[in-house]
N, C-alpha and C positions, 0 to 999 in steps of 0.2 A: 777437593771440591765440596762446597757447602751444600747440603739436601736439604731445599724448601721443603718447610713442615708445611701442614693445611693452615695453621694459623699464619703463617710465612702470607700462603697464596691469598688470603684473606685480604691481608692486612694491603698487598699490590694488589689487590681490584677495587680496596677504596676509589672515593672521587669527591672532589670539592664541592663545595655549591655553583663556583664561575663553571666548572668543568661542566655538571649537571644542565645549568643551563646553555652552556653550547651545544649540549647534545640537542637537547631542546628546540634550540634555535636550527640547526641540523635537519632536523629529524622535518619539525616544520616546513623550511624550506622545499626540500626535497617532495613532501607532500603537497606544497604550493602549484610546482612543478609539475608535478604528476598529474595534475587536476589539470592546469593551464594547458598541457596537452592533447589530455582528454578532451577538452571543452573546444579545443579545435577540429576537432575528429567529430564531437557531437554539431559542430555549425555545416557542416558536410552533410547530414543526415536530419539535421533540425524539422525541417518538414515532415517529413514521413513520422518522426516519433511523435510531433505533436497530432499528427492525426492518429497515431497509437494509442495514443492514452485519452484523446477526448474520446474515442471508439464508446468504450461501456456508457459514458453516460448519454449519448446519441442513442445508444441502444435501449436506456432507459427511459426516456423519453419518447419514445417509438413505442412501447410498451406500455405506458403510461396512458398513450391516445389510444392503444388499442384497447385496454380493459376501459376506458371509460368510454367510449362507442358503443362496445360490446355491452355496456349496462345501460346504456340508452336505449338500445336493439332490444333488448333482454325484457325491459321495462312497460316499452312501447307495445311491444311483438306476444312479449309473452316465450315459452319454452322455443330453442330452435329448432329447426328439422334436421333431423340426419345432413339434406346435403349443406346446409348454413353452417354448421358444424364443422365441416368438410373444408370451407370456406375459411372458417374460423383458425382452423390448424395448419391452414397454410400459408397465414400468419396477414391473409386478410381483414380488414375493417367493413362495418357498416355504415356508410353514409345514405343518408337523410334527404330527401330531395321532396318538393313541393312542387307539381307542374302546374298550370295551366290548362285544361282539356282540352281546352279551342284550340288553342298554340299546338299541344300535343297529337289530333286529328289532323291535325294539319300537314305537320312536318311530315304525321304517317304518310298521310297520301301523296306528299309529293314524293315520297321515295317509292311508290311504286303499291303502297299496301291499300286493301280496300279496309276501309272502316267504317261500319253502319252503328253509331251510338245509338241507345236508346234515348228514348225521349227524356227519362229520370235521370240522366248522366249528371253526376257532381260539377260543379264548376272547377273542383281542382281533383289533382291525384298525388296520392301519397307517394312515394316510390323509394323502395330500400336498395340500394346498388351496392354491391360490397367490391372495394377496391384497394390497390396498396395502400398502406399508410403513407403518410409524409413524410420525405426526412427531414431527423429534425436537426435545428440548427443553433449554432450557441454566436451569441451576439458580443459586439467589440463598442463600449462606450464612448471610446476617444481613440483619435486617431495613432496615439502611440501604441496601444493594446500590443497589438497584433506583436508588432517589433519586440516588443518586451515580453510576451508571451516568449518568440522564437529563442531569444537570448537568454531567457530563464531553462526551457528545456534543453537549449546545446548543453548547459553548464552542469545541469541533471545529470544527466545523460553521460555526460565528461567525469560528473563525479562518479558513476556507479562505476564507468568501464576503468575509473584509475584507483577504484577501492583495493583491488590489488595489490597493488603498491604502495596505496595508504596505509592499509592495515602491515604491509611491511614496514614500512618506518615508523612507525608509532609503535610496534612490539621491539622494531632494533631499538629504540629510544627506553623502553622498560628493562630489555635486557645489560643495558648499560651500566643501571642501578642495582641488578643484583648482585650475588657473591658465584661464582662458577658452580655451583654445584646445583643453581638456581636458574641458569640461562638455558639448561636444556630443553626446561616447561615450555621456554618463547619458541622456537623451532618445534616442537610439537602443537601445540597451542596456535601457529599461525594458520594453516591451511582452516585447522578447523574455526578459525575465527570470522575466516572468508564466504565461507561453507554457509554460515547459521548468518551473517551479512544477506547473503542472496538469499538462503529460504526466507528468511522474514522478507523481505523485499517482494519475492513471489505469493507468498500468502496473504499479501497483504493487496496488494493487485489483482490477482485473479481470484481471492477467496473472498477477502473482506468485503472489499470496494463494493463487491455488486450487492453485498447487504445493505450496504451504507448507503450506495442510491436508492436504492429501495425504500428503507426509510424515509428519507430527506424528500422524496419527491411522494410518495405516499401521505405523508404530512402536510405537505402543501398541498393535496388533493383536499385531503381532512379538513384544513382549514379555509380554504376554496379559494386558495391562492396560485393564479397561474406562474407556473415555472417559468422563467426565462433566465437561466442561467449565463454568466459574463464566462469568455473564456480564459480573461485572467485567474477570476478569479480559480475558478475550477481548478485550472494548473497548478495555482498555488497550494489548492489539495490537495489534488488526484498524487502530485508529487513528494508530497511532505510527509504524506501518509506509509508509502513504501521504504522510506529513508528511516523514519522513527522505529518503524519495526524491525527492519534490518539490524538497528541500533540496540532497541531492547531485547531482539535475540539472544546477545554474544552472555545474557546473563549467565547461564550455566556453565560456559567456560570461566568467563570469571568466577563463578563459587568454587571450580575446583581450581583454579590459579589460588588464591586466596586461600585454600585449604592446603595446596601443597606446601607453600613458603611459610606456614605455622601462624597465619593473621585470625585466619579462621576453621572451624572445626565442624565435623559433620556431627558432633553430636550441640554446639552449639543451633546451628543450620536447624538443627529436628526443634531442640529447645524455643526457638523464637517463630517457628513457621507462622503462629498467626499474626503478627506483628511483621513480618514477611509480605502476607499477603495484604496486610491492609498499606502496606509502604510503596505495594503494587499496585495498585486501584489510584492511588496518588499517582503515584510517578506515570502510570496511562492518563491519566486526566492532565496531566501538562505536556503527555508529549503527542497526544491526536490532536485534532479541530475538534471543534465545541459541539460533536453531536453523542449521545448516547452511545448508538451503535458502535463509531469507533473504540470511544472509550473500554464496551465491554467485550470486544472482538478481541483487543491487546490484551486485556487485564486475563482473559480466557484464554489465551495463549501463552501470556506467561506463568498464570500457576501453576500451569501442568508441566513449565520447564523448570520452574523453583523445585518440585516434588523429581522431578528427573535431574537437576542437578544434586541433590542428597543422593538419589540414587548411585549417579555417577561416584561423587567424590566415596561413594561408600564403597563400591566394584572396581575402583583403582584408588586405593589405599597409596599411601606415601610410602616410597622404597625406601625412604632413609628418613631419620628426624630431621625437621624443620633448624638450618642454624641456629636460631635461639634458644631451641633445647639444646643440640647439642653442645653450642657454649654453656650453657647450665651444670650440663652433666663433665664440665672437664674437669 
């Protein structure tokens, strides 16, 4: 019986280019799938998440009216009192009211109050009432909005819950193309691939976002332009934004995928870091929405994982040389 050498096994894991792209075509599918599922799962739940995610910027907006009351109050009033204050933290507004005194006497006494004005009484009365704020609401320009809004977030929603499996076929589809001594990386490399998918996804939601309203709606105070934000379009953010991040997370597995298979090297890695970082600042400005904020929320989150993937590929060094060298060295 013949004993396959390593070069033997090599040469049986080759693959054609038609072979390649079946996988391809494969691998695709099967993610097509995984998504059209999800997306069924997410039209079950479509409401509830779109009121999930328009949540923060309703919150923004509600915050927005209260510090600009609060600086009316502040302006008009002058310093608050303790108990205004009191008011204020529990998350109270000041509104503004102009009565009538005649009218105001009046209604006193018919409810039962004696009121003796003096003779020098104003004809009006200022009166500060502090009450909840309003909620606030995001507006639909055309009748389709709404529907399309829902059918965008099922499909969200359908992609995050089938990233799972996405990110599985799309690593069985890489491990396809390697040499066996090269496929182990995929099976290590997947979970953690899913892992740094979700955090980005959640820092980008719960951390970013409410910077990024903040700006955005801060700005349009600045420039004394009333907010009324479409809830198309919103969705088209509020969603685009956790996806892209999820996406630019997986960077640090990649540098050390690319370090192990011999494409690239940690002392290359250290060599170009600042041309690294300026490829980072690009590549955040193509993959937020067109505000500052996002741009540099991303670009600040991935330099610090650029300098931790050096780290990484440096603390798990390659247990064996990269195929190319060791073909080199036969």
């Amino acid at each position: 019986m013949k004993l396959l050498t390593s070069a033997d096994r090599l040469e049986d894991s080759k693959m054609s280019f038609g072979e390649h792209l079946e996988e391809l075509r494969s691998a695709l599918w099967k993610a097509v799938i995984a998504i059209f599922l999800g997306f069924l799962v997410g039209l079950l739940v479509g409401d509830k998440f779109v009121r999930f995610v328009k949540a923060p910027l309703e919150q923004g907006l509600k915050e927005l009216e209260q510090n600009r009351k609060q600086a009316v109050f502040n302006r008009d009033e002058g310093e608050s009192s303790p108990t205004e204050q009191s008011f204020a933290k529990r998350g109270l507004v000041p509104e503004h009211y102009v009565l009538d005194a005649e009218s105001l006497i009046t209604a006193l006494r018919g409810s039962g109050v004696t009121v003796d004005p003096p003779a020098d009484a104003p004809g009006q009365v200022d009166l500060w009432m502090w009450t909840k704020p309003r909620d606030a609401q995001l507006i639909s320009t055309g009748t389709p909005d709404v529907f399309s809004v829902y059918v965008k977030a099922s499909l969200v929603l359908g992609t995050v819950l089938a990233s799972p499996a996405v990110f599985y076929f799309l690593w069985a589809f890489v491990a396809a193309g390697l040499y066996p001594h090269e496929k182990r990386y995929v099976h290590v490399f997947m979970p953690f691939s899913i892992g740094l998918f979700l955090l980005g996804a959640v820092v980008a939601f719960y951390v970013v976002l409410k910077y990024v309203i903040s700006f955005l709606l801060g700005f349009n105070e600045w420039m004394g332009i009333e907010a009324t934000p479409r809830i198309n379009e919103w969705l088209s953010f509020v969603l685009i934004l956790p996806l892209m991040f999820g996406v630019a997370f997986q960077m640090p597995l990649v540098m050390l995928f690319l370090d192990r298979i011999g494409v690239a090297s940690t002392a290359m890695y250290i060599k170009y870091w600042r041309y690294a970082v300026l490829i980072i600042f690009v590549v955040s400005m193509i993959l937020t929405p067109a505000d500052p904020q996002s741009l540099l929320a991303m670009a600040g989150c991935l330099t610090p994982l650029y300098f931790g993937g050096i780290l990484l590929c440096k603390w798990m060094p390659r247990s064996a040389k990269p195929f190319s060298e060791s073909l080199g060295d036969a």
